[in-house]
Residue frames as a rotation matrix with the C-alpha (Angstrom) as fourth column:
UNK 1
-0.991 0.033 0.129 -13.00
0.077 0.933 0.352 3.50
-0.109 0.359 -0.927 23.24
UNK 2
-0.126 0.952 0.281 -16.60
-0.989 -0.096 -0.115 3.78
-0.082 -0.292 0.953 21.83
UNK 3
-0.921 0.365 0.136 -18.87
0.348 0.927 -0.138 0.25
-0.177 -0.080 -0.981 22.36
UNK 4
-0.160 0.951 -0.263 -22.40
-0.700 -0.297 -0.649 1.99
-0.695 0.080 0.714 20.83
UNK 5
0.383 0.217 0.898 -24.50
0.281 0.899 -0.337 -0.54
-0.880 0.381 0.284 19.17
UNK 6
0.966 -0.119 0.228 -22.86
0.250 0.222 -0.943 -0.68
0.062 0.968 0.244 15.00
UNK 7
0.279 -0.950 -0.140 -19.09
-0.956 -0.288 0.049 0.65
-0.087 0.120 -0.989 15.94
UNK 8
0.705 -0.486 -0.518 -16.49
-0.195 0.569 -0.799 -0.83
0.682 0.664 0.306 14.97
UNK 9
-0.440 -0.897 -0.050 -14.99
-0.078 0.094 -0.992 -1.25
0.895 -0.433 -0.111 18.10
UNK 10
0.704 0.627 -0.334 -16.42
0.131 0.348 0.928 -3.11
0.698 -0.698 0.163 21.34
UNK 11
0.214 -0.631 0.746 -15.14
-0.942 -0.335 -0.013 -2.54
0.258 -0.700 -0.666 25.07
UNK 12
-0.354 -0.557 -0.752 -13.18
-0.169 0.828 -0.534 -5.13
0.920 -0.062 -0.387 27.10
UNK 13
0.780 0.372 0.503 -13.82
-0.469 -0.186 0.864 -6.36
0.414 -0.910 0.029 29.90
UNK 14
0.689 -0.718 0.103 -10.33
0.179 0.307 0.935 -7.97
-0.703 -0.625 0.340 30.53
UNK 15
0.420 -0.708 -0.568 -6.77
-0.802 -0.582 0.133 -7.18
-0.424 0.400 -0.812 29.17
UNK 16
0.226 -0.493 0.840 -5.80
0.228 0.865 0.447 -10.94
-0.947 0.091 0.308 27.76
UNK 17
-0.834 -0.529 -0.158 -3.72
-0.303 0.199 0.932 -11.15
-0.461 0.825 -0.326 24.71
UNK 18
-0.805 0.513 0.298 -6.84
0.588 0.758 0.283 -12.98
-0.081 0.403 -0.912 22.93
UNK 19
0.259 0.799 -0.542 -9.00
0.840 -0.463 -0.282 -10.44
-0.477 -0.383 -0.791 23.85
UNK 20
-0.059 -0.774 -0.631 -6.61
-0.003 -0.632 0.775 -8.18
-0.998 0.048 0.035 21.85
UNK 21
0.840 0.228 -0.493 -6.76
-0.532 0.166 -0.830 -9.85
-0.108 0.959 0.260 18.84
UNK 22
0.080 -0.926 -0.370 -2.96
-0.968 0.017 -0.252 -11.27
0.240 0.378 -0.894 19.60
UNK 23
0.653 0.005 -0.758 -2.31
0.018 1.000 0.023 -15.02
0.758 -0.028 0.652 19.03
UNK 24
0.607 -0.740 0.291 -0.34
-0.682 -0.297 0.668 -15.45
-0.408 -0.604 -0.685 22.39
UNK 25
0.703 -0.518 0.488 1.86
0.479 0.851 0.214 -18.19
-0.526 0.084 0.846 20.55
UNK 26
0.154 -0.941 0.301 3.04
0.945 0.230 0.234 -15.12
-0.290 0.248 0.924 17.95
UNK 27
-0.430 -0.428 -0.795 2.70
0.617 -0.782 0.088 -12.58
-0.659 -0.453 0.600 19.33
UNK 28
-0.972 -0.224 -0.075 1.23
0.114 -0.723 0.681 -11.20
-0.207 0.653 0.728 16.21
UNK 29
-0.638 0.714 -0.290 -2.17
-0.467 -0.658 -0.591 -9.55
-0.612 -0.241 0.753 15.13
UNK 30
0.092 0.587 0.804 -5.03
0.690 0.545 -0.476 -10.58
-0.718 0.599 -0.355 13.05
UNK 31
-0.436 -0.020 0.900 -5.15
0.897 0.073 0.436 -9.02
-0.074 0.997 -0.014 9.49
UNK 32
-0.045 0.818 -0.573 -6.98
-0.137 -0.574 -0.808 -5.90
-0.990 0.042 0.138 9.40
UNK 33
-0.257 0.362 0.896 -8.51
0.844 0.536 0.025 -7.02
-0.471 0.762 -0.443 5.84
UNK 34
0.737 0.670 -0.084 -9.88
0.579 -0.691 -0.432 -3.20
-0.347 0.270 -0.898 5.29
UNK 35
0.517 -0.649 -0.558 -6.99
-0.519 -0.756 0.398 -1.41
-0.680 0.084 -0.728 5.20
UNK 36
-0.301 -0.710 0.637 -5.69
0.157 0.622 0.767 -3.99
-0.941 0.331 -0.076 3.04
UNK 37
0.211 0.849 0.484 -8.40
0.948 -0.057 -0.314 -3.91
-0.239 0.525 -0.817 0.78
UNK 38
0.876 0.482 -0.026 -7.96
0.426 -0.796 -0.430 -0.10
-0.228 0.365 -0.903 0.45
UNK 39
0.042 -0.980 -0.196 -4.02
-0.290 -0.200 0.936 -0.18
-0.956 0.017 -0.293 0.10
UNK 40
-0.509 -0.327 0.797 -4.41
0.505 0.636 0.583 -2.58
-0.697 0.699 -0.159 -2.79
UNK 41
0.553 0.771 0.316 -7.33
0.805 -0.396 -0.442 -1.08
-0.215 0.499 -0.840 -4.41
UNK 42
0.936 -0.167 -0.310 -5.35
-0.241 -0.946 -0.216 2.36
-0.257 0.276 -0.926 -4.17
UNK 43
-0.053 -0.989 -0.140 -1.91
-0.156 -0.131 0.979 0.90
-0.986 0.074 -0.147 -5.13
UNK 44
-0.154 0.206 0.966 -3.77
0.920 0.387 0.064 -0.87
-0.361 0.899 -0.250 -8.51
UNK 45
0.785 0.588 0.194 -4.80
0.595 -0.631 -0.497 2.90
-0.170 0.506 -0.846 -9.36
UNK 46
0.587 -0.665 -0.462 -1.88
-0.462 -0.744 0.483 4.97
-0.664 -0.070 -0.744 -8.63
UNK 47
-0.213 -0.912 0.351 0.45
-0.080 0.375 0.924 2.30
-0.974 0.169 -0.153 -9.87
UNK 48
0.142 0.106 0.984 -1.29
0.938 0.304 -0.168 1.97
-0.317 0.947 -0.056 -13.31
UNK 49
0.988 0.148 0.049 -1.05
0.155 -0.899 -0.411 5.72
-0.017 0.413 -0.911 -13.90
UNK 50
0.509 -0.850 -0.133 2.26
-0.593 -0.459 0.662 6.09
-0.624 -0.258 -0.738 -12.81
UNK 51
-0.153 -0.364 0.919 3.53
0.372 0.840 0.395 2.85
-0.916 0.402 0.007 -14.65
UNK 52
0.459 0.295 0.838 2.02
0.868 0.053 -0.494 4.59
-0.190 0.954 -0.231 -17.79
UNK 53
0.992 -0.125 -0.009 3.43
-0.110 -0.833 -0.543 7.71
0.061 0.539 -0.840 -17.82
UNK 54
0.282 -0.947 0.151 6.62
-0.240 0.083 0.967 6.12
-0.929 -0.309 -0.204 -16.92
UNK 55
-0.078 0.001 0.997 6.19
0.801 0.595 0.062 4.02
-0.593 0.804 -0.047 -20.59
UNK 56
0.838 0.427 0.338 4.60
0.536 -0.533 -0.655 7.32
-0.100 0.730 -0.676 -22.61
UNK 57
0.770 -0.370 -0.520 7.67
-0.117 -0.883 0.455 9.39
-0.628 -0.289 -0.723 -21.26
UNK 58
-0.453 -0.795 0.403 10.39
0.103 0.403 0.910 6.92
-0.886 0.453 -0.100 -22.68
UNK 59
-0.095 0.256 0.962 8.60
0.937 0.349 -0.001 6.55
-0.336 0.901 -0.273 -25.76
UNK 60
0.859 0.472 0.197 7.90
0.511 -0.772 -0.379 10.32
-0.027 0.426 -0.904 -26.21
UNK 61
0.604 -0.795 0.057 11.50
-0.333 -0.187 0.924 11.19
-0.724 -0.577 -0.378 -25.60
UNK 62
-0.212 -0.620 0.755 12.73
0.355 0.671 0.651 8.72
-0.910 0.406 0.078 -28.06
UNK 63
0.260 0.438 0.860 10.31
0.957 -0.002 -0.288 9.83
-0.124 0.899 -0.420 -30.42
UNK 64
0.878 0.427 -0.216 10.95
0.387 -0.899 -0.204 13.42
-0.282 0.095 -0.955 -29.77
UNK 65
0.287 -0.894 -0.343 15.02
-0.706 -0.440 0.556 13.76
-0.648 0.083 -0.757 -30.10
UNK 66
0.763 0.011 -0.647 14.80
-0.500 0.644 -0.579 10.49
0.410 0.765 0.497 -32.68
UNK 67
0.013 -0.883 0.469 16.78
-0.889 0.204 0.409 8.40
-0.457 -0.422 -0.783 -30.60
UNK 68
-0.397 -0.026 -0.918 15.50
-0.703 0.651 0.286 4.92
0.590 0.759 -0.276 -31.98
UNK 69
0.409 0.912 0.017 13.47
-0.449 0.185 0.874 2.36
0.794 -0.365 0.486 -30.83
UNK 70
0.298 -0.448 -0.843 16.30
0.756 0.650 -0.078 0.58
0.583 -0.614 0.533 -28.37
UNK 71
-0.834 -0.522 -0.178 17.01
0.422 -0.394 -0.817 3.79
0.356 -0.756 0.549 -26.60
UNK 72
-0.231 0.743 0.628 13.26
-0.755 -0.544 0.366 4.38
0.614 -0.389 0.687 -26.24
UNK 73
0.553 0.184 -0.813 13.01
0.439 0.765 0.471 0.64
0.708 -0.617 0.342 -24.58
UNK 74
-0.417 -0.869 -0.268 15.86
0.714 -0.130 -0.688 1.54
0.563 -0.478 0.674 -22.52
UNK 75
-0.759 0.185 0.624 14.31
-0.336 -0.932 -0.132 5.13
0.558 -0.310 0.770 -21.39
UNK 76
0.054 0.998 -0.032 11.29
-0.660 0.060 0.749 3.38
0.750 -0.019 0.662 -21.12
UNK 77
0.046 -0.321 -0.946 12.97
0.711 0.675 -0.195 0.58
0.701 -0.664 0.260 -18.57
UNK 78
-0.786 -0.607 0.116 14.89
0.297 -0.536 -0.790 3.59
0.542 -0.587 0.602 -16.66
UNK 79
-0.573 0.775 0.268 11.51
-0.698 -0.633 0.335 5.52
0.429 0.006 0.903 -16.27
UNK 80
0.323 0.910 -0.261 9.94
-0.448 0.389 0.805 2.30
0.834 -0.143 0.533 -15.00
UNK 81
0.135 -0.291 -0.947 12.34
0.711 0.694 -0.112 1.47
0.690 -0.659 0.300 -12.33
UNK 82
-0.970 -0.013 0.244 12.13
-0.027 -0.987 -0.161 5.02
0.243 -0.163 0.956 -11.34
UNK 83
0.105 0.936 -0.336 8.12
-0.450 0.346 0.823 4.06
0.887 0.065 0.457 -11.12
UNK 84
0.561 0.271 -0.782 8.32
0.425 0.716 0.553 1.01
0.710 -0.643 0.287 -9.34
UNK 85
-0.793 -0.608 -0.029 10.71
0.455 -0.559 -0.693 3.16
0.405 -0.563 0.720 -6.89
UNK 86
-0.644 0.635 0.428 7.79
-0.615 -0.762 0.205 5.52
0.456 -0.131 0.880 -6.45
UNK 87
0.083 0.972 -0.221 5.32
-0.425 0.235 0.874 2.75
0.901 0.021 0.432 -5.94
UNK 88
0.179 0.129 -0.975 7.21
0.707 0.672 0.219 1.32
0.684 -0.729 0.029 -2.94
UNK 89
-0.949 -0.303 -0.083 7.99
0.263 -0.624 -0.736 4.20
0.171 -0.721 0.672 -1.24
UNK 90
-0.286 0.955 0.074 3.69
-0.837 -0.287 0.465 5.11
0.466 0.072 0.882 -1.79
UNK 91
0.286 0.286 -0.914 3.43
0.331 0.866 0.375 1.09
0.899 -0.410 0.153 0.09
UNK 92
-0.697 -0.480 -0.533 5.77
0.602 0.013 -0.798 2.33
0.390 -0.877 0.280 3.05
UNK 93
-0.903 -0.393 0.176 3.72
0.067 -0.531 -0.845 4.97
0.425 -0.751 0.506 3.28
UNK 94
-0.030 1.000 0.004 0.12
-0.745 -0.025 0.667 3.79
0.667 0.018 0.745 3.16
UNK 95
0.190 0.151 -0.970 0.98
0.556 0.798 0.233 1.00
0.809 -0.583 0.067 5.63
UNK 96
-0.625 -0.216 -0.750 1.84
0.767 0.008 -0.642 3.40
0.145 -0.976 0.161 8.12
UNK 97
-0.756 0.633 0.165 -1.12
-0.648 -0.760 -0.056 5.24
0.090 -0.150 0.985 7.78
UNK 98
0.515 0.857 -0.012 -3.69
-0.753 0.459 0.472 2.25
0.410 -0.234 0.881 7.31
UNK 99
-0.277 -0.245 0.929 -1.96
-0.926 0.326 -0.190 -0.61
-0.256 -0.913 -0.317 9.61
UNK 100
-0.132 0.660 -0.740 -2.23
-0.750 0.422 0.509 -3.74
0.648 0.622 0.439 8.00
UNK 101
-0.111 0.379 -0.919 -1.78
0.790 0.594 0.149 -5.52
0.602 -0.710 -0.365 11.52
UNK 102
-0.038 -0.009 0.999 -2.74
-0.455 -0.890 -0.025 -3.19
0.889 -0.456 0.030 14.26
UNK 103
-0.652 -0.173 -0.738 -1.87
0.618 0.443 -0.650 -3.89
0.439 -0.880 -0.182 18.00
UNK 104
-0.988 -0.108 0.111 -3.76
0.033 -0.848 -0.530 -0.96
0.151 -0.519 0.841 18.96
UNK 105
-0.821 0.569 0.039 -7.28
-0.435 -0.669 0.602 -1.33
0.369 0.477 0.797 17.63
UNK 106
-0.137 0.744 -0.654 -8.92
0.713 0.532 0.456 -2.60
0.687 -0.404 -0.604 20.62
UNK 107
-0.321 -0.141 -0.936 -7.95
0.922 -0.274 -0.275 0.61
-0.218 -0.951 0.218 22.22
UNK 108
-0.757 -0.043 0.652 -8.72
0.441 -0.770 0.461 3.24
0.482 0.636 0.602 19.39
């Protein structure tokens, strides 16, 4: 646990629930606002790339074997739920790397 003057983390001097950060009514943490802040920030990037090449692929596909323009929507649907797949499995795992409540991070 460091407590030098600018860290980001101060020592206890008792073990109370409050002293924790945990509401004792539910049990549950405050926010950690940063890690939020840098989940979103990095899901708005990834997901806009990934969301686009999901769209260019269907459309380049359609365009490339002439399928027409309703089996390039279609591709272009498949290819985005195939995306948005990607984008929650990239949420599971950036929350368990950045913690968006942490129980721990009076002890780090």
């Amino acid at each position: 646990m460091r407590d030098q003057p600018g860290s980001r983390y101060v020592a206890l001097s008792d073990g109370s629930a409050e002293s924790l950060g945990v509401t004792p009514a539910t049990g549950q943490t405050a926010l950690n606002t940063r890690n939020l802040i840098t989940i979103l920030s990095m899901m708005v990037l990834v997901g806009t790339e990934v969301f686009a090449v999901a769209i260019a692929a269907g459309w380049a596909l359609a365009g490339m074997f002439d399928l027409g323009e309703t089996v390039g929507h279609v591709l272009m649907a498949v290819f985005s739920l195939f995306a948005a797949w990607v984008m929650l499995q990239l949420w599971r795992r950036a929350t368990t790397i950045e913690p968006l409540r942490d129980r721990k991070s009076a002890t780090r």
